[in-house]
N, C-alpha and C positions, 0 to 999 in steps of 0.2 A: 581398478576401474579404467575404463579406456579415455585415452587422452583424447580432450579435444579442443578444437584452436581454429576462430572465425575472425580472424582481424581481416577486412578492405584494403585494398592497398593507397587508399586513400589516407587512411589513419597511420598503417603502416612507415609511410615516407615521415611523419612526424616523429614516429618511437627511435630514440636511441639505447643502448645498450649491448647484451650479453646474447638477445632474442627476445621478439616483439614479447614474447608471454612477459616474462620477466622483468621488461623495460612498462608493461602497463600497470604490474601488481609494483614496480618500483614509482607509478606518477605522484606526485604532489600538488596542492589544490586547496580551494578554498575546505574545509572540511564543516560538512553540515551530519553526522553523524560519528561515532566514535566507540565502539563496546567492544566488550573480547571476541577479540575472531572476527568482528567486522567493522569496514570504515567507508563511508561513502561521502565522497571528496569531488568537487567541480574543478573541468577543469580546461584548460582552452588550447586547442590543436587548432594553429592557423588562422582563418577565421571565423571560427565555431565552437559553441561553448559544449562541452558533455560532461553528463552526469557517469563515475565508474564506482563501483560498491566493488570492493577488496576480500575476500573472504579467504582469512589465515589458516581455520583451521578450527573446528568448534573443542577438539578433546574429548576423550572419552567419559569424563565426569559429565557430560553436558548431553552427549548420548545417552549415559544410561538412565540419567536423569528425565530422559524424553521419554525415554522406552518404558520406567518403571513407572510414567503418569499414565504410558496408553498415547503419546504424542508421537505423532512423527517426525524424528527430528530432522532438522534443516541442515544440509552436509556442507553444501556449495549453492555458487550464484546460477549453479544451473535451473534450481527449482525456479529463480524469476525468468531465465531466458524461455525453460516451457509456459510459464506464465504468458508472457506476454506475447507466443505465438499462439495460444489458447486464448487470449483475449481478440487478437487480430482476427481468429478465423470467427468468431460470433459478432464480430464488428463493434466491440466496444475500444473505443479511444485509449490509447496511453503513452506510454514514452517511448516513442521508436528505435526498435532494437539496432546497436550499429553493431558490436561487436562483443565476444563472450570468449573464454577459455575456460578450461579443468585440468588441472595438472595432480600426478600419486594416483597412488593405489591407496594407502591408507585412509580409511574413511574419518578420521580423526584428524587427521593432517590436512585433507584436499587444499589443496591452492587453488584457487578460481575467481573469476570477476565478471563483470558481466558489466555495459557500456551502453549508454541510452543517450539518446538526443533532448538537450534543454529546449523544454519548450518555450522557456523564454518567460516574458512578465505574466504570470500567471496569480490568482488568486484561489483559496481554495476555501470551500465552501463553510470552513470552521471560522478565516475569517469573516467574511461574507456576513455569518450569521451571527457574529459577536455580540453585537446591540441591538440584533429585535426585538429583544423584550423590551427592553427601555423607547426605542425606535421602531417601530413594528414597519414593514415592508408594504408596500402596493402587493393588495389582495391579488393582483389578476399576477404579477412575478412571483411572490410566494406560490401560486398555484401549480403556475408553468411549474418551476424549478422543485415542488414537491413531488410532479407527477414525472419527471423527468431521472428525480433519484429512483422512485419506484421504479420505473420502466426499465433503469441499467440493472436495479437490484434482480430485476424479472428474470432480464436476460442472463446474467452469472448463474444464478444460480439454475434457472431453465440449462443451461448448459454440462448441471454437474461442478460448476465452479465456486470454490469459497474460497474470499479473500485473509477472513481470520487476522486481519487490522484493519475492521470494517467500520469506519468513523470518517469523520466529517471534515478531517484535515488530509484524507486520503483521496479527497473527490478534488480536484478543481478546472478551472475554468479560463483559457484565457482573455488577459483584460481589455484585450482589444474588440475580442468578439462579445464577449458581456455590455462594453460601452455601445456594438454598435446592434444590443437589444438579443443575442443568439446567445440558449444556453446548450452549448457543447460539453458535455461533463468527461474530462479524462479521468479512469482509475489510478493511481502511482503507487507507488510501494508494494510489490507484487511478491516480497521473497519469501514467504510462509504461504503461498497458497496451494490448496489441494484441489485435486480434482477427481471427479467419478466419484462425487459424494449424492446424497438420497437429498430431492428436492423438498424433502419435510423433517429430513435426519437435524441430530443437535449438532451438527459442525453449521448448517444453515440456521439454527434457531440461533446459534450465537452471533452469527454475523448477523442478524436483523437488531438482537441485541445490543449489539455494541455501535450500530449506526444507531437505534434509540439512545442510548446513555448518551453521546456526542449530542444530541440535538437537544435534549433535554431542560437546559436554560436555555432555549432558543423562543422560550415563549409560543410554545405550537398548543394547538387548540384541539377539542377532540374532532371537530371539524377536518382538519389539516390530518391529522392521523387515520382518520376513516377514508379520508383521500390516497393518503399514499396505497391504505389496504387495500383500492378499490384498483389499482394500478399497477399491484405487485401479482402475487403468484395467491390464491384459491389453498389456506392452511386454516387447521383446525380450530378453536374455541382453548384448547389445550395447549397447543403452539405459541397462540398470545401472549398466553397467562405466561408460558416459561418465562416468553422475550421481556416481560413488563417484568416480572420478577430478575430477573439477571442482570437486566438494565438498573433497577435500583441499587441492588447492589454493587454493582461497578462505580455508580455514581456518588455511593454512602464510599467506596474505596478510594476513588480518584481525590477528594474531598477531606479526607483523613491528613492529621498533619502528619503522621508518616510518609504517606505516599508523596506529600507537595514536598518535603523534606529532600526526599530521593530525586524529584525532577527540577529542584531546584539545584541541588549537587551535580544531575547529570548536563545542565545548561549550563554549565558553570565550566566547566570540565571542558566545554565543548569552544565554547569561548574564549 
């Protein structure tokens, strides 16, 4: 595969080492993620914070594993650098790209990373919506902020784009501009997205999906869900049915003491 290598010389004069490539996949940092083959760690060049996501190497069991579901597997952090100049050019919000490499040929191996600017104090919309049930929200914010996921939802996928970690802790919001009444909603976490996908295809029924299972204790109304559908994209009676069916499911999953078991282990780990 062909080498490529976008570091600023801005960022540049901060890296030491062997060569910038290898001086960024070498950074250390607060680390807020941590699984095989990838790490995404903060971290502060001078006086500025960034987010860099490390990508080792997924392995060939991990490939064939994608291949024999029908997935496309995720090689390198190049898939979130096109992400997020595919978000840029449709004008949706996200973490501004500073710098990116790919290093090998072996698709099992690649070394790659990919480097975003901290947005800074940000909330995201999974916290946001933690205690509405219990707390229910001002009718007229709940509104704004339903018709406003719809309308990004519109736009992605209007575009061919699916994000496929499509939940409510993947949208947020900074807290400066929330406090002062504006909802701005950025995308984040962009490294499994596809694109030139069918605006009614199930790579889009899953992602409406998995935004419903996320909101799902959020105490929304059928009021509030005929809103989002009235602000989203024109899908079938059949479409629905999948996203309500999948979404329960997800949610009878997430919910299982298996699954809290594993995510309790992988916070721990992380910690």
């Amino acid at each position: 595969m062909k080498k490529i290598l976008h570091i600023p010389v801005s960022i540049r004069s901060w890296l030491t080492g062997k060569g910038p490539f290898s001086a960024v996949m070498h950074l250390e940092g607060k680390t807020f993620r941590d699984v095989k083959g990838r790490k995404t760690i903060q971290v502060r060049l001078g006086e500025h914070s960034y987010f860099v996501k490390q990508h080792f190497g997924v392995g060939w069991g991990e490939i064939f594993k994608n291949l024999l579901s029908f997935k496309v597997p995720i090689l390198s952090a190049m898939t979130e650098v096109y992400a997020i100049q595919a978000l840029n050019a449709v004008g949706i919000p996200t973490t501004p790209l500073v710098a990116y490499g790919r290093h090998g040929w072996n698709p099992a191996k690649l070394q790659s990373f990919v480097m975003t600017e901290d947005l800074g104090d940000i909330v995201s919309l999974e916290e946001l919506c933690a205690d509405w049930l219990a707390n229910p929200p001002d009718d007229t914010f709940k509104q704004k902020l339903i018709v406003s996921v719809a309308e990004l939802a519109a736009k992605l996928h209007q575009a061919g784009l699916c994000h496929r970690d499509f939940y409510l802790c993947h949208f947020v919001i900074k807290r400066a501009e929330l406090e002062a009444g504006e909802i701005k909603l950025y995308l984040i976490d962009l490294h499994r997205m596809l694109q030139q996908q069918s605006v009614s295809g199930n790579t889009v029924m899953k992602d409406i999906a998995g935004l419903y299972f996320s909101a799902m204790d959020c105490g929304l109304t059928p009021a509030d869900i005929d809103l989002f559908k009235q602000h989203y994209l024109p899908q079938s009676d059949a479409f629905w049915q999948q996203v309500c069916e999948r979404a329960e499911k997800l949610h009878d999953k997430f919910n299982s003491d298996k699954f809290q078991k594993r995510l309790a282990q992988e916070k721990s780990a992380i910690q």
